[in-house]
N, C-alpha and C positions, 0 to 999 in steps of 0.2 A: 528506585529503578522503574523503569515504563519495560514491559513486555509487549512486544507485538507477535502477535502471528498472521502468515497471509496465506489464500487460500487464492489457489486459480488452477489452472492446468498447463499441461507441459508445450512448451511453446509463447506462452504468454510472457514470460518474463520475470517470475514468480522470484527467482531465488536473483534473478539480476538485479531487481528492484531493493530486496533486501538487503545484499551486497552495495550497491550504490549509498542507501542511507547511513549504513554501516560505514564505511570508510568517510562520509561526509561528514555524521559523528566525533572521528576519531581527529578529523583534521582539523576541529571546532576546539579539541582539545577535554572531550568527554571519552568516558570509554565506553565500548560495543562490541558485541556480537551476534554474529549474524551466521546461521547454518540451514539447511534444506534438508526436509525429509521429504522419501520418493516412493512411491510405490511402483509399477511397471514403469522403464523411464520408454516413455514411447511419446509422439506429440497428440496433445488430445485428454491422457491420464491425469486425473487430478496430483497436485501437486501442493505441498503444505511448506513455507517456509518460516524463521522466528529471527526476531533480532530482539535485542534486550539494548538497554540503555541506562547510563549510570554517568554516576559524577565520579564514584568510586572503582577499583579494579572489580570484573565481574567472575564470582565462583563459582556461580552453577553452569553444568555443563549438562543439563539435560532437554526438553522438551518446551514448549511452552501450554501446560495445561489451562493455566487461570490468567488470561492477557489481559495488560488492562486495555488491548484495542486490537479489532478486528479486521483487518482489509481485504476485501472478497472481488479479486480481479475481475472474475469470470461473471458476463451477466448472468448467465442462465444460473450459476451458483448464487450468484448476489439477489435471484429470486425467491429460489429456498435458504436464505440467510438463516432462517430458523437450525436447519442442519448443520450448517459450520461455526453458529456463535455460542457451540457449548463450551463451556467452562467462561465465558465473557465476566469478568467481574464488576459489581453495581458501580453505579457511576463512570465503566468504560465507554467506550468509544468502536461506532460500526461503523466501519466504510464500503458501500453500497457502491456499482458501477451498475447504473441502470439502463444506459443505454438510454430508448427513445420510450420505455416503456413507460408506465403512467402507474404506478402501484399505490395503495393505502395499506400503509406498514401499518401493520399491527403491533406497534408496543408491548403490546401486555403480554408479550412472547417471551419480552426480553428481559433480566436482569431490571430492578427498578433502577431509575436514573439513568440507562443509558443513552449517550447521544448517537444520533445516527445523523451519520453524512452522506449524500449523493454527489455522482458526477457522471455523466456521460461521455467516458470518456472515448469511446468509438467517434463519438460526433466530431471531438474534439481536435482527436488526432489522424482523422479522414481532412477535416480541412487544415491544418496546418502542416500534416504531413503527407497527404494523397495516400497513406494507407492506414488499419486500424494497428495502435498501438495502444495497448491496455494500462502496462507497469507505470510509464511514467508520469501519464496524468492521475493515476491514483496515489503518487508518490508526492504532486503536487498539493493535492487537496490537502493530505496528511500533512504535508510541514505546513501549512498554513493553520491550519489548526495546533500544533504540536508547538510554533514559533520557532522550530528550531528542525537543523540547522538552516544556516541563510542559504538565501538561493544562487547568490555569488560560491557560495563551498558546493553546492550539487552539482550547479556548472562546469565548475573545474572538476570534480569526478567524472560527470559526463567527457570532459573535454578529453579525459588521458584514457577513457573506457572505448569511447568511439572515436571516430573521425569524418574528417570536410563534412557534406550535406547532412551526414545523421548528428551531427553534433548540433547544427544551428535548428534541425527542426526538434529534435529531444527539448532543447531550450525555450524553443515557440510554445510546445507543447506543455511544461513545466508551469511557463509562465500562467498562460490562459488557465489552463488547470488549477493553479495557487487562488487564481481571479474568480474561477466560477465555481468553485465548491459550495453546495448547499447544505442546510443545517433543515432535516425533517423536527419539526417542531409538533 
């Protein structure tokens, strides 16, 4: 089973991003779950969401404390990554949205062995979509890394989630995002 948890704030897309992967999952023919914990629901509020991921039915119905991968929407969160990759388990996986900033991630923070991904994803989805959207170019990264699901199954999530103009730029977005994901090394 892959455990994700993501971390961003209300208005970002936090629990929509999980929901999308989630039923993208399920229509690949794996099973998932995917739920949102809230704290004040106001836009702005930090916001925590988990999906899990399995080949088998899923039991637990509780939290995600020990992920194996972290996705941290929000730059200004994905600057003190240190705060939200507790419980990160060795060998998982951080997903950073750095925006334009220029950081030297300190490792030795983390979990030995884990990898860390960047993406800009404001960049990303200012020019493909003329405004910032967060959820989906981090969603992009993530399945390129993860191999799964295909980008043909998000699509079609996307396609029945939204509609006309926000469907083909979510799609712009997904794409370029799959294509520039980077691997801090």
């Amino acid at each position: 089973m892959i455990e994700i948890r993501w971390h961003g704030r209300g208005g970002q897309g936090v629990v929509t991003v999980g929901d999308i992967l989630a039923r993208a999952i399920i229509l690949e023919g794996k099973y998932a779950q995917h739920f949102p914990e809230f704290g004040p629901e106001r836009s702005g509020a930090p916001v925590k969401a988990f999906t899990r991921i399995a080949d088998e039915p899923i039991e637990i119905h509780s939290g995600v404390y020990n992920p194996d991968i972290v996705v941290i929407i929000d730059q200004g969160m994905s600057r003190n990554f240190k705060l939200y990759s507790e419980g990160l388990k060795e060998d998982g996986m951080l997903f950073l949205n750095l925006g334009d900033d220029v950081l030297s991630i300190d490792k030795s923070t983390l979990p030995l062995g884990v990898k860390v991904y960047t993406l800009n994803a404001k960049k990303i989805s200012v020019e493909e979509a003329g405004r910032p959207i967060f959820n989906v170019p981090m969603l992009g990264g993530l399945v390129r890394v993860l191999r799964m699901p295909g980008l043909n199954i998000i699509e079609e999530v996307l396609s029945k989630r939204f509609s006309g103009e926000l469907v083909e730029a979510n799609v712009r977005i997904l794409r370029r995002a799959y294509n520039e994901v980077r691997f801090i090394d």
